[in-house]
C-alpha positions in Angstrom: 21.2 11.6 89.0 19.7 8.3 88.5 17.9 6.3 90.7 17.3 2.9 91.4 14.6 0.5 92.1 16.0 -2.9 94.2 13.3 -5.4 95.2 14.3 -8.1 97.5 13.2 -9.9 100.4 13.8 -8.4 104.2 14.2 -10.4 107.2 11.2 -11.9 107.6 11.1 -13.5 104.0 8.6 -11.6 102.2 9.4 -8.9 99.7 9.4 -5.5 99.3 10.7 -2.4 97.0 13.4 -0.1 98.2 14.2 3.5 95.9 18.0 4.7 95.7 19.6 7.4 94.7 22.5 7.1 92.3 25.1 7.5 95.7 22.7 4.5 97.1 20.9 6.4 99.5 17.5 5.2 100.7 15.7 7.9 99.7 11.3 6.3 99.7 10.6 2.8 99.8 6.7 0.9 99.8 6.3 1.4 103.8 4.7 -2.5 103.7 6.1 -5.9 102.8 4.6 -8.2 100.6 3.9 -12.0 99.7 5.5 -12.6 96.8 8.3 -11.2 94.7 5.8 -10.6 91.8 3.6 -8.4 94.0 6.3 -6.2 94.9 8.1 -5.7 91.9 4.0 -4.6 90.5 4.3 -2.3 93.4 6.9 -1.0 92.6 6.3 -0.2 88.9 3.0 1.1 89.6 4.9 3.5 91.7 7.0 4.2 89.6 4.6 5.0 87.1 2.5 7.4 89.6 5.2 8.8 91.7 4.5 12.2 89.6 1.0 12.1 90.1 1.1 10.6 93.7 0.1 13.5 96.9 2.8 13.9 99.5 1.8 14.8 103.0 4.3 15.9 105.3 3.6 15.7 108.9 5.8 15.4 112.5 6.7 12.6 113.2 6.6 11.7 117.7 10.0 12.4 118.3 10.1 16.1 117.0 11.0 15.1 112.9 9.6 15.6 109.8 8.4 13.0 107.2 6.8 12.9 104.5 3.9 10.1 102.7 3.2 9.7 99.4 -1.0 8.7 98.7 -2.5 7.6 95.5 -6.3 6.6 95.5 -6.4 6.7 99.2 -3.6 4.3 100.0 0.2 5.0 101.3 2.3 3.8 98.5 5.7 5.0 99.5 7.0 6.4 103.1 10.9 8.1 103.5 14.0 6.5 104.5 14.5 8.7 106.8 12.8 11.4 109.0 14.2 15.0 108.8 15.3 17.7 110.9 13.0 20.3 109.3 9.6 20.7 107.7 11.5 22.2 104.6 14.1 19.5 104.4 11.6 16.9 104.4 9.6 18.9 101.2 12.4 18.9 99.3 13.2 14.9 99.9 9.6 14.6 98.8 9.8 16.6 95.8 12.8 14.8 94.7 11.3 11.4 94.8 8.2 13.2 92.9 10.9 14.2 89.9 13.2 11.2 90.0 10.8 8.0 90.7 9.7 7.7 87.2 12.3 8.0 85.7 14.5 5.6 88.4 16.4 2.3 86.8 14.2 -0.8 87.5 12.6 -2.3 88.9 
């Protein structure tokens, strides 16, 4: 399955990165928006780069879900698309991002 990396702009006009599955699923994307294309398309890559090497906390959510975050160097670089019904549902949505981000198309 390959994923996909999309950068583009969201409705407020600044730019963020978005991760797909191959079915084009949301599956993670960077939780922030950013100023310029540029920067977003760098934080992208360098998630890309570190998604393997990132730490992914799962926690529940308000509303009785489960999500999961992914930190490197003490910063959230990538949040779900989703939350989850289950603690174990969101783990493995985590641990797929883990093995498919670097290798994703993009961005």
């Amino acid at each position: 399955m390959v994923h996909h990396f999309e950068v583009k702009a969201d409705k407020g006009g600044h730019y963020s990165w978005w991760l797909n599955a191959a079915n084009g699923q949301l599956v993670a994307w960077a939780g922030e928006s950013f100023a310029s294309k540029g920067n977003a398309e760098r934080a992208a890559e360098a998630f890309k780069v570190g998604a393997a090497a990132a730490d992914y906390e799962l926690y529940e959510n308000k509303g009785g879900h489960w999500s999961w975050r992914a930190h490197r160097g003490g910063h959230i670089v990538a949040v779900p698309g989703e939350s989850f019904a289950s603690k174990s549902n969101a783990q493995r949505a985590a641990d797929a991002v883990k093995e498919h981000a670097g290798g994703a198309d993009g961005p």
